[in-house]
MOPAC internal coordinates of N, CA, C and O (Angstrom, degrees):
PM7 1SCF
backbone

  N    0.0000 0     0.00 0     0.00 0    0    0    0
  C    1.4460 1     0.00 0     0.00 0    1    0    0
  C    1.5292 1   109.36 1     0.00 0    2    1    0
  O    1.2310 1   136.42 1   -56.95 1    3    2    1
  N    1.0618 1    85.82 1   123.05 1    3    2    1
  C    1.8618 1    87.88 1   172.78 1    5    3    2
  C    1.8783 1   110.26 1   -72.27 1    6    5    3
  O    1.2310 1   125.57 1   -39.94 1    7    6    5
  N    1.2353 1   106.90 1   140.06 1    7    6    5
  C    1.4256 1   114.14 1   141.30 1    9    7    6
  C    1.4582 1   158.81 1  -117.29 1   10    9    7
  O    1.2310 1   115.67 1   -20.36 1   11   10    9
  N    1.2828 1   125.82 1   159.64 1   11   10    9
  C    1.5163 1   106.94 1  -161.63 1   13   11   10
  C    0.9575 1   142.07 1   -87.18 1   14   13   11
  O    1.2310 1   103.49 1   -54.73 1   15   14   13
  N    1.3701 1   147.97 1   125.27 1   15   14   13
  C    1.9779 1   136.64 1  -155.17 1   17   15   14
  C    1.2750 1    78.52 1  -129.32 1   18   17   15
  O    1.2310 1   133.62 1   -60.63 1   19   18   17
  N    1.8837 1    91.28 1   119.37 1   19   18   17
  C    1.7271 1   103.86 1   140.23 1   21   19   18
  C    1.7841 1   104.69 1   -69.48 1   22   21   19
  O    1.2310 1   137.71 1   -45.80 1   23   22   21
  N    1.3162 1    83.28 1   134.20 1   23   22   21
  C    1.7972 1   111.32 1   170.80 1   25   23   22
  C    1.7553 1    89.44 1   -95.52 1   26   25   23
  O    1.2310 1   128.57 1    -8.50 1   27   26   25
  N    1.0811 1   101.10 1   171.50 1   27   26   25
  C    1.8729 1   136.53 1  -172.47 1   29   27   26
  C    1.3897 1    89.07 1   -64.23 1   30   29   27
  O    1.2310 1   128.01 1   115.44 1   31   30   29
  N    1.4438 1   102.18 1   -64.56 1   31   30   29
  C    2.1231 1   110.29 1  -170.33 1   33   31   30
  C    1.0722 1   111.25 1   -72.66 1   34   33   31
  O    1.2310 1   113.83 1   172.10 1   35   34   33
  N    1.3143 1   129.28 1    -7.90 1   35   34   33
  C    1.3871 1   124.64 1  -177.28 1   37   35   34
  C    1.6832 1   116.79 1   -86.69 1   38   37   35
  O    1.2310 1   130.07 1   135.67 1   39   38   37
  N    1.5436 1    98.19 1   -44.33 1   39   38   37
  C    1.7118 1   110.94 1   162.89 1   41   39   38
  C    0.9687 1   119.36 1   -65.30 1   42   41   39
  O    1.2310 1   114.82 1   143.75 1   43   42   41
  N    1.6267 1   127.43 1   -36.25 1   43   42   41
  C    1.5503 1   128.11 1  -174.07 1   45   43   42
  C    1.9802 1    96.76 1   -59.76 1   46   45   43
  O    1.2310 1   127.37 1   131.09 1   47   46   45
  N    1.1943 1   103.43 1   -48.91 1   47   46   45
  C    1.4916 1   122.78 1  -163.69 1   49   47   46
  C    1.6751 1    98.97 1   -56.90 1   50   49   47
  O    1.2310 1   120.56 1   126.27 1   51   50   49
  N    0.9594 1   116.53 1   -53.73 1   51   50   49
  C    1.8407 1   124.20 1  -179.83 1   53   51   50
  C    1.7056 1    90.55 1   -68.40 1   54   53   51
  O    1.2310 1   110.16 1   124.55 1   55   54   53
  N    1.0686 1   136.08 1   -55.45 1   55   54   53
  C    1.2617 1    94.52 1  -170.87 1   57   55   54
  C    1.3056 1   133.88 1   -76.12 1   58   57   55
  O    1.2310 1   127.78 1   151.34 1   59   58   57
  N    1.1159 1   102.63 1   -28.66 1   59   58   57
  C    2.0437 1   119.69 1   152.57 1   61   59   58
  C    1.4249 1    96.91 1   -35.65 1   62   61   59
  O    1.2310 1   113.49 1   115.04 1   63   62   61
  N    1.4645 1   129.92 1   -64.96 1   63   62   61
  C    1.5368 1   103.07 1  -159.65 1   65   63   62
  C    1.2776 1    96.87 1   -93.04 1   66   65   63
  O    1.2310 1    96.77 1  -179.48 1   67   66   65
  N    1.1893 1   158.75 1     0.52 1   67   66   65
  C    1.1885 1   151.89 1   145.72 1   69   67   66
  C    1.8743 1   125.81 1   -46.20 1   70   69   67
  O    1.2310 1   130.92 1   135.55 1   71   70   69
  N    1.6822 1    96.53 1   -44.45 1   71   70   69
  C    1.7334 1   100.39 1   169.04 1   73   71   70
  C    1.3941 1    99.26 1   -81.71 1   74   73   71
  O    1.2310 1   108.41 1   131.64 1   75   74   73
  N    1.4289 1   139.27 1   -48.36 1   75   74   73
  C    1.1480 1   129.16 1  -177.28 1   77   75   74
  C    1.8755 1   111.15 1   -50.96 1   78   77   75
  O    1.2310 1   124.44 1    96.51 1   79   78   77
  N    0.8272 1   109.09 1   -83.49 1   79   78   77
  C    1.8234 1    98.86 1   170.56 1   81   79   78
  C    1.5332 1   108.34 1   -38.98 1   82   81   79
  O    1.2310 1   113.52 1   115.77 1   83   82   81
  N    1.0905 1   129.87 1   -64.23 1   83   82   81
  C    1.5304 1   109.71 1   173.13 1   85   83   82
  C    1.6670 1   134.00 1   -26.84 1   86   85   83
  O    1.2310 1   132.67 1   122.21 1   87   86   85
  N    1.8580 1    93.13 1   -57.79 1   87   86   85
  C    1.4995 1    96.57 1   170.10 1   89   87   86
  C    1.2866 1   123.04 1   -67.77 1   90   89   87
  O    1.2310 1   118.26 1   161.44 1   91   90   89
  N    1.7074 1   120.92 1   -18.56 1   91   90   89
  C    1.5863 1   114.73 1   172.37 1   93   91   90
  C    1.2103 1   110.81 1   -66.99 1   94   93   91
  O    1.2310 1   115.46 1   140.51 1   95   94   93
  N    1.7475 1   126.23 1   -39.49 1   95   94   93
  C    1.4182 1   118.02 1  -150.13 1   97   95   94
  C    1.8677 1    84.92 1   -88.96 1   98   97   95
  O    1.2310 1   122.02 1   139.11 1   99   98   97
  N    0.7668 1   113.74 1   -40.89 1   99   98   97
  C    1.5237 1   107.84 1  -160.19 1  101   99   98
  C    2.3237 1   112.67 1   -91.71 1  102  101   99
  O    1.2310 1   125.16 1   170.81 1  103  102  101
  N    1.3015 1   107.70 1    -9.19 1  103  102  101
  C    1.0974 1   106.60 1   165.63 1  105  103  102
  C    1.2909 1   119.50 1  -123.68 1  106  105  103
  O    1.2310 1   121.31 1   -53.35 1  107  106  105
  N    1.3413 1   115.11 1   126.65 1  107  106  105
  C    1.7139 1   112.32 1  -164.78 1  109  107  106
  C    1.5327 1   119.49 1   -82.48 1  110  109  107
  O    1.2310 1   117.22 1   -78.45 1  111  110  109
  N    1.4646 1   122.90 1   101.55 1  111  110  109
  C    1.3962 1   112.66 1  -171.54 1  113  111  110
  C    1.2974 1   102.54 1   126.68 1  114  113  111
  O    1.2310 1   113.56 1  -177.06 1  115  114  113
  N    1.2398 1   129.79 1     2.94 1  115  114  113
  C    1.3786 1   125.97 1  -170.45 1  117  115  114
  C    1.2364 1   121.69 1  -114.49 1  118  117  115
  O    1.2310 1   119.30 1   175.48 1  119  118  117
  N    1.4143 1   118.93 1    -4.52 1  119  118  117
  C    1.6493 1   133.37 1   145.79 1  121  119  118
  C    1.6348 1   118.28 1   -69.48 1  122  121  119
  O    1.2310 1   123.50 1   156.57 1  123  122  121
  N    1.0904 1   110.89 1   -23.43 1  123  122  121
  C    1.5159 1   119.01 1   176.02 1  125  123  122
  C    1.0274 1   119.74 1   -35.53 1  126  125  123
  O    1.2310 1   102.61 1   -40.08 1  127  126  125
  N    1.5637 1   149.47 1   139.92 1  127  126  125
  C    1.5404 1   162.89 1   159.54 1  129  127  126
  C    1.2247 1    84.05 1   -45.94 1  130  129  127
  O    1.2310 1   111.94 1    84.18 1  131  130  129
  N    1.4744 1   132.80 1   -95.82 1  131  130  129
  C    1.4112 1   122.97 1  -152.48 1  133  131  130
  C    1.5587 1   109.69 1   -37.16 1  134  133  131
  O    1.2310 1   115.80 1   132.99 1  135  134  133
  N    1.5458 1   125.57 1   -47.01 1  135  134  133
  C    1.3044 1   128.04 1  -152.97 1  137  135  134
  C    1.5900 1   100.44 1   -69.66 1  138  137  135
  O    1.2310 1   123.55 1   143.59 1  139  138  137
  N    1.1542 1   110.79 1   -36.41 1  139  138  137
  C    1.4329 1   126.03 1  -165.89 1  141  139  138
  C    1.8535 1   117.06 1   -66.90 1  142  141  139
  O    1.2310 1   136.10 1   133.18 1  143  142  141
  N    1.4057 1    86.43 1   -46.82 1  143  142  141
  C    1.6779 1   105.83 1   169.63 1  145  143  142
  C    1.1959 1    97.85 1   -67.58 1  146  145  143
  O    1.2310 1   103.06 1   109.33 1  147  146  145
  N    1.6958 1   148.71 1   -70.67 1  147  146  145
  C    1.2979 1   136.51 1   171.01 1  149  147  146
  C    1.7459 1   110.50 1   -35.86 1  150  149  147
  O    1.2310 1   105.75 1   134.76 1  151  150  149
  N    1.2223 1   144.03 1   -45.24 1  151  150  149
  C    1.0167 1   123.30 1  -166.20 1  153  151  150
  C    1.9081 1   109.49 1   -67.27 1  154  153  151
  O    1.2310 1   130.33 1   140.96 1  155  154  153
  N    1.4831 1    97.68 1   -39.04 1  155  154  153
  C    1.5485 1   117.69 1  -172.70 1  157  155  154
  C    1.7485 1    95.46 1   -62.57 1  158  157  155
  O    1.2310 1   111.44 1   115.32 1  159  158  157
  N    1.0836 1   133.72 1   -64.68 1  159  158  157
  C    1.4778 1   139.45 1  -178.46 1  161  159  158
  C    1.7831 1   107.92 1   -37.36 1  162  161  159
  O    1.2310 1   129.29 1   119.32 1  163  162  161
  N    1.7463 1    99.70 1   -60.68 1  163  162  161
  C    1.0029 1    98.56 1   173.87 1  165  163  162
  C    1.8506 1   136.11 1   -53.28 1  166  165  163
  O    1.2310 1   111.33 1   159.45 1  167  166  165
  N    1.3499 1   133.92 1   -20.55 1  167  166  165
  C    1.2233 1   156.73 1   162.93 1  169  167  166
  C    1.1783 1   111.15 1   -92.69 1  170  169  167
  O    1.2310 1   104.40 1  -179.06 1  171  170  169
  N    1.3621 1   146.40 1     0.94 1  171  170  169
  C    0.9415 1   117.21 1  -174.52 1  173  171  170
  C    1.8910 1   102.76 1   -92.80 1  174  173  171
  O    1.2310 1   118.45 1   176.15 1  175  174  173
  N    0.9655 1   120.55 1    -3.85 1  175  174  173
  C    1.3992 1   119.17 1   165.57 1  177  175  174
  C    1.7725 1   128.27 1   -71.23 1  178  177  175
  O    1.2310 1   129.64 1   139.99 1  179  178  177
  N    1.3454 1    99.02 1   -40.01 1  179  178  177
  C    1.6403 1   108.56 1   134.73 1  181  179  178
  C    1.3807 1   134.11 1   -29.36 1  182  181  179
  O    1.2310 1   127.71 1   103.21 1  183  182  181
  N    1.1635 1   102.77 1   -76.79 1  183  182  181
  C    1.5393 1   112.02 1   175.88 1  185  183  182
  C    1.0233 1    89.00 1   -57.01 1  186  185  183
  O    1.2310 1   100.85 1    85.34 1  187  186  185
  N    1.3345 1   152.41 1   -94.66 1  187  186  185
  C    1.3036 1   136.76 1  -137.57 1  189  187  186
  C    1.5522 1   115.78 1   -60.33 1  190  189  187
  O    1.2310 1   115.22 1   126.95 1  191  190  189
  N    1.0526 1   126.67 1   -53.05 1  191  190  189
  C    2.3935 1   114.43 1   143.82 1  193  191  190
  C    1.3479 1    99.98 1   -29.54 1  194  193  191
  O    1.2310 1   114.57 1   149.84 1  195  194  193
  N    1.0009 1   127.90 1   -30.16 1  195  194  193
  C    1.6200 1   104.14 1  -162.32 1  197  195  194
  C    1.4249 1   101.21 1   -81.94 1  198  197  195
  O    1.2310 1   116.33 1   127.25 1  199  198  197
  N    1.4322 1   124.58 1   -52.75 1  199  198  197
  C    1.2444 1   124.93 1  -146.54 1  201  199  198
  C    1.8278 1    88.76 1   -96.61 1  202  201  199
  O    1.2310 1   119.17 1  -146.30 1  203  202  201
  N    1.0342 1   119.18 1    33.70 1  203  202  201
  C    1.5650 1   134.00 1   150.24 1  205  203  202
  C    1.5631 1   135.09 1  -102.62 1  206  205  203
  O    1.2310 1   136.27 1   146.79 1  207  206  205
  N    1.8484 1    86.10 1   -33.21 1  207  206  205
  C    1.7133 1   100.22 1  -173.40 1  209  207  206
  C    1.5648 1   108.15 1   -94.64 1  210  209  207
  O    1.2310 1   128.22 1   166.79 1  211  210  209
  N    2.1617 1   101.78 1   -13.21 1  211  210  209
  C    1.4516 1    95.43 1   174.25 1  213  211  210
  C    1.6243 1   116.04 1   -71.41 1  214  213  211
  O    1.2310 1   125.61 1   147.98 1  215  214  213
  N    1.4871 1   106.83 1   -32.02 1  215  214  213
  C    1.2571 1   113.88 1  -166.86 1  217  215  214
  C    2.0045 1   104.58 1   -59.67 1  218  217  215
  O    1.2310 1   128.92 1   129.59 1  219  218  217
  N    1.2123 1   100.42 1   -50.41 1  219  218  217
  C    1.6907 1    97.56 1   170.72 1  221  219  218
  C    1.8095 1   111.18 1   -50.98 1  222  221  219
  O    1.2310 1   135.92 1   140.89 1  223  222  221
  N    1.1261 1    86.79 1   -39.11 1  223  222  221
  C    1.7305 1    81.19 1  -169.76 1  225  223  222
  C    1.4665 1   118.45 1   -70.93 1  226  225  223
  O    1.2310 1   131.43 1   149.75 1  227  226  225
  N    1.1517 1    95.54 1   -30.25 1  227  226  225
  C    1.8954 1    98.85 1  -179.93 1  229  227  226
  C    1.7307 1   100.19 1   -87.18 1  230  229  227
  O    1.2310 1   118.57 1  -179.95 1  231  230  229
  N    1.4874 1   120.34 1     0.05 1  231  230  229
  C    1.0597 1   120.03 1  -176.93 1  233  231  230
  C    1.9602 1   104.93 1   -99.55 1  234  233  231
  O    1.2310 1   129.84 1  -154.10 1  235  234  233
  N    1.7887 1    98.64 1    25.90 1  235  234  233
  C    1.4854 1   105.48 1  -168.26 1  237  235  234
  C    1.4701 1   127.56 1    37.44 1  238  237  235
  O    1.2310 1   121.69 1  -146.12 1  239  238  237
  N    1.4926 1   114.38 1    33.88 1  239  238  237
  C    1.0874 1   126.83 1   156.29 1  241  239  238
  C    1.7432 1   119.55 1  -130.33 1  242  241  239
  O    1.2310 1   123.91 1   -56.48 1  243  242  241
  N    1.3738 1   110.10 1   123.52 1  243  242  241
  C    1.5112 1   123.53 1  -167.37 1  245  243  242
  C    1.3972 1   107.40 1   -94.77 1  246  245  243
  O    1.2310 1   121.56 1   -77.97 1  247  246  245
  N    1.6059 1   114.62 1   102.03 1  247  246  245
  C    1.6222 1   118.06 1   169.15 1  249  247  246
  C    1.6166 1   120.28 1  -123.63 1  250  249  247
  O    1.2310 1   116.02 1   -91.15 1  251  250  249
  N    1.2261 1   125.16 1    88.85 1  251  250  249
  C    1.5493 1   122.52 1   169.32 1  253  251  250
  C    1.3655 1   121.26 1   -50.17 1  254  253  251
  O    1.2310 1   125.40 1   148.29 1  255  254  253
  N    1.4555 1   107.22 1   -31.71 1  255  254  253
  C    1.4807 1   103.56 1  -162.49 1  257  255  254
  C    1.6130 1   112.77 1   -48.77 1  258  257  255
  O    1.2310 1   104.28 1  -145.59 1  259  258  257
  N    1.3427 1   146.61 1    34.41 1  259  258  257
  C    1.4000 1   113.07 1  -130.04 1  261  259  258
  C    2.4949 1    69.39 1  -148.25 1  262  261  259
  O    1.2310 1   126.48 1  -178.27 1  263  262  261
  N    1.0739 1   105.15 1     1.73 1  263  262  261
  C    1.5297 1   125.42 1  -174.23 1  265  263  262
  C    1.4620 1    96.76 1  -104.09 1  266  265  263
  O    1.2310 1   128.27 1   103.45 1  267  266  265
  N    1.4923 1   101.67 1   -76.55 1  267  266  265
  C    1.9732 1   104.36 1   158.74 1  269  267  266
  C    1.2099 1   130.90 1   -18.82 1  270  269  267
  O    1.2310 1   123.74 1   131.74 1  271  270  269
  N    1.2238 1   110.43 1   -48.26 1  271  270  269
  C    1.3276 1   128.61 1  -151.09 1  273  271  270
  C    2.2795 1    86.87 1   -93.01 1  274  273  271
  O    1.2310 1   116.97 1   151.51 1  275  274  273
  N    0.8379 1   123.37 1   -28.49 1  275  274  273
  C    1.7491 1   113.77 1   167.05 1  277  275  274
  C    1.5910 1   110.08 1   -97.62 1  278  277  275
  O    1.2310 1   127.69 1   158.71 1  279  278  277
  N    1.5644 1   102.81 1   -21.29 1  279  278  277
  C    1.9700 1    90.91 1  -174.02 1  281  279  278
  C    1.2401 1   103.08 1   -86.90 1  282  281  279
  O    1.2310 1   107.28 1   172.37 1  283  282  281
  N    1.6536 1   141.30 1    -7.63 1  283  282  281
  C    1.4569 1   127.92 1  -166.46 1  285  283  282
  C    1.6986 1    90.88 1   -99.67 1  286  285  283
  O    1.2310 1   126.08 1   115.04 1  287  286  285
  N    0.7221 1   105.92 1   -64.96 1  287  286  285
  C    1.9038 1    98.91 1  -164.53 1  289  287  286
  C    1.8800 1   100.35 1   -63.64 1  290  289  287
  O    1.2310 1   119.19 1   167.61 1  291  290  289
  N    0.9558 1   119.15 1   -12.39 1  291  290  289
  C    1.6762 1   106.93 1   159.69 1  293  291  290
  C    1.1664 1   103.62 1   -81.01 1  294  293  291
  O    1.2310 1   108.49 1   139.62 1  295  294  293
  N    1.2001 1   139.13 1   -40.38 1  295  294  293
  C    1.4926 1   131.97 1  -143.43 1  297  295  294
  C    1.8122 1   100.91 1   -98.60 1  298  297  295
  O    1.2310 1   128.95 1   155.77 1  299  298  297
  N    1.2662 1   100.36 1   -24.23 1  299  298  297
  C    1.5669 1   110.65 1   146.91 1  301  299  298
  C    1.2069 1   141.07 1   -70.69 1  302  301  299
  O    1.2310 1   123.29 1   143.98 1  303  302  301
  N    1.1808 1   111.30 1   -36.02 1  303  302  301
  C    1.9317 1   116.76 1   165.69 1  305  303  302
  C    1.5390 1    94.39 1   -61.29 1  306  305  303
  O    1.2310 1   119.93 1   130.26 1  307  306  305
  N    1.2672 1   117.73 1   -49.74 1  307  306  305
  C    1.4682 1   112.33 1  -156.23 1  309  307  306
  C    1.9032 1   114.59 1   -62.72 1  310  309  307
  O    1.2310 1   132.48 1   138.63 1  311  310  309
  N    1.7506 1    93.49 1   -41.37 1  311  310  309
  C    1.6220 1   103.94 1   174.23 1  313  311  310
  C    1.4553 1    97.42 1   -69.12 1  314  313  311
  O    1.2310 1   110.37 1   109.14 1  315  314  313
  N    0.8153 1   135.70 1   -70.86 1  315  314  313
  C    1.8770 1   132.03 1  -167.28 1  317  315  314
  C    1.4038 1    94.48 1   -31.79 1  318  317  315
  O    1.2310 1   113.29 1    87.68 1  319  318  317
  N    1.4207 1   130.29 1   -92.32 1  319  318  317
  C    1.7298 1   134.24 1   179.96 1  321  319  318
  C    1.6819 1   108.92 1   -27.06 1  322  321  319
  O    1.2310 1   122.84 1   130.53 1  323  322  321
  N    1.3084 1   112.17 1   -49.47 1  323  322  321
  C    1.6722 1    93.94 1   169.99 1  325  323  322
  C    1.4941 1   137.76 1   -98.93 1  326  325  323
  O    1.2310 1   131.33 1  -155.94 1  327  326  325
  N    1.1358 1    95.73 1    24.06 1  327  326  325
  C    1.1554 1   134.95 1   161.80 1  329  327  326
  C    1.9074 1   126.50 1   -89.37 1  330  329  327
  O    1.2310 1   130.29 1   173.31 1  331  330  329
  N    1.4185 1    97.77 1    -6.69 1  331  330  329
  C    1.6170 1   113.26 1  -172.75 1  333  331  330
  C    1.5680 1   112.66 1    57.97 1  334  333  331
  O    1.2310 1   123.62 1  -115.81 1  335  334  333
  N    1.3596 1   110.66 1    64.19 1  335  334  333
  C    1.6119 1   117.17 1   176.36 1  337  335  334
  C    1.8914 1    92.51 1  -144.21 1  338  337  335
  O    1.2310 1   126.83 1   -58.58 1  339  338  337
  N    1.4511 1   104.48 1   121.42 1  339  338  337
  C    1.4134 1   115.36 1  -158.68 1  341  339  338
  C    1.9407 1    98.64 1   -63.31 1  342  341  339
  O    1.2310 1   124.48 1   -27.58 1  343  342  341
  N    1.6151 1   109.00 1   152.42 1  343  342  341
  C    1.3625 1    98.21 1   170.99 1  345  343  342
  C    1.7711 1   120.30 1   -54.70 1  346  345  343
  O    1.2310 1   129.61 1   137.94 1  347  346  345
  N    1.3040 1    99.07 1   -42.06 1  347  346  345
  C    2.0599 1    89.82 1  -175.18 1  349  347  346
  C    1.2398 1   103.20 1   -46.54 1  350  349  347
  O    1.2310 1    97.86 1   128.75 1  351  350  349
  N    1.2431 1   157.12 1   -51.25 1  351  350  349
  C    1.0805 1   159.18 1  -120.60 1  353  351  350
  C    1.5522 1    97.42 1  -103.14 1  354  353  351
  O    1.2310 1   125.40 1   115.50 1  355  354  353
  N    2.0273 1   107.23 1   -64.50 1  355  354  353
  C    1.0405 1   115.30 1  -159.49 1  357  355  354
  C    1.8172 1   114.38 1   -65.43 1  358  357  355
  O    1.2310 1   123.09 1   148.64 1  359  358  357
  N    1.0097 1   111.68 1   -31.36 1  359  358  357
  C    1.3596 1   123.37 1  -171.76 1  361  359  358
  C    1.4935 1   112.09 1   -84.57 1  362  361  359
  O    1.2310 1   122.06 1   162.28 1  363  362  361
  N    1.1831 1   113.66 1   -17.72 1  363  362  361
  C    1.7636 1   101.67 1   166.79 1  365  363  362
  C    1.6898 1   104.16 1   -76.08 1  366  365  363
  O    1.2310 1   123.51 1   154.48 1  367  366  365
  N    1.2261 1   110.88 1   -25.52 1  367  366  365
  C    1.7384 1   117.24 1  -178.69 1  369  367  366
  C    1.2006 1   101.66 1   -71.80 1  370  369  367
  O    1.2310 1   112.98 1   143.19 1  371  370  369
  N    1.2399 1   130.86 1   -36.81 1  371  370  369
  C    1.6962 1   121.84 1  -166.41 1  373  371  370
  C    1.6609 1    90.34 1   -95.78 1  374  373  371
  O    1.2310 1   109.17 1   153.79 1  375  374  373
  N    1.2417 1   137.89 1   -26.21 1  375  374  373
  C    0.9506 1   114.54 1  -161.37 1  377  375  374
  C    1.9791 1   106.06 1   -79.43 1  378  377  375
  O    1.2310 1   127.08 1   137.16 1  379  378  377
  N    1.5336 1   103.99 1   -42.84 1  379  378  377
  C    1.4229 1   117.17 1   166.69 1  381  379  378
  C    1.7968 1   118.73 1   -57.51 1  382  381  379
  O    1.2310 1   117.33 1   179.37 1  383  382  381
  N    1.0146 1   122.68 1    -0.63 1  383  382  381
  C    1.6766 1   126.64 1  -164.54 1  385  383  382
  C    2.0936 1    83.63 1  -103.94 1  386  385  383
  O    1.2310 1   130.68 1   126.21 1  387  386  385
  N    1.7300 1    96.99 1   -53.79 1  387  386  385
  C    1.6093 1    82.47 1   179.86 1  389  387  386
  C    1.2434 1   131.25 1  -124.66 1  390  389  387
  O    1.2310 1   128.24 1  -123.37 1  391  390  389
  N    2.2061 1   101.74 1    56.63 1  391  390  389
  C    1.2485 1   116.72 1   134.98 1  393  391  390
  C    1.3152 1   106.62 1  -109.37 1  394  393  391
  O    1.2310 1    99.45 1   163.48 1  395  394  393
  N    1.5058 1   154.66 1   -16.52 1  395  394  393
  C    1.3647 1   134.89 1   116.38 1  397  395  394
  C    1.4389 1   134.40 1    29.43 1  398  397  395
  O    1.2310 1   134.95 1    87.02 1  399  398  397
  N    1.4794 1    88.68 1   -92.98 1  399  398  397
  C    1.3711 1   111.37 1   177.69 1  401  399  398
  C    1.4379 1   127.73 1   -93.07 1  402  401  399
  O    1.2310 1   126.14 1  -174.35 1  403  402  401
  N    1.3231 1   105.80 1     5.65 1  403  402  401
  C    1.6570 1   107.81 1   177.86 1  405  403  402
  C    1.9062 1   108.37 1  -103.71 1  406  405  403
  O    1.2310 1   120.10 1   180.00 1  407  406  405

């Protein structure tokens, strides 16, 4: 008789469809085509870091910074502007902070 091993991808996978059916039955609007295409649009900038940081990684070298390197200089334009420092100004600073550091 065979028996069964959850693998890594197999659990990741159940809980994906587990929050996904969750969020349909319990949030209204969130099965929607439009909503769905917004979620996909939204990640796909992710994925594309990702399938950069895998290539290092399977290249037995481990580098995150490469996530850092888009959340600090946004998350800086955004504090500078609410902070009352006009965008022309603020955005040549965030844009130079993460070619700097990238």
């Amino acid at each position: 008789m065979k028996t069964f091993r959850a693998r890594q991808q197999s659990i990741v996978f159940a809980i994906f469809v587990a929050l996904a059916l969750g969020f349909a039955v319990f949030l209204p609007g969130f099965a929607k085509v439009q909503n769905l295409l917004t979620l996909v649009q939204n990640v796909a900038i992710l994925g594309i870091l990702e399938l950069g940081m895998a290539l290092v990684v399977i290249g037995r070298g481990i580098d995150i910074s490469m996530i850092a390197a888009l959340a600090v200089p946004s998350g800086l334009l955004l504090q500078m502007v609410a902070d009352g420092m006009p965008l022309a100004s603020s955005a040549p600073l965030a844009l130079a902070f993460g070619l700097a550091n990238g």
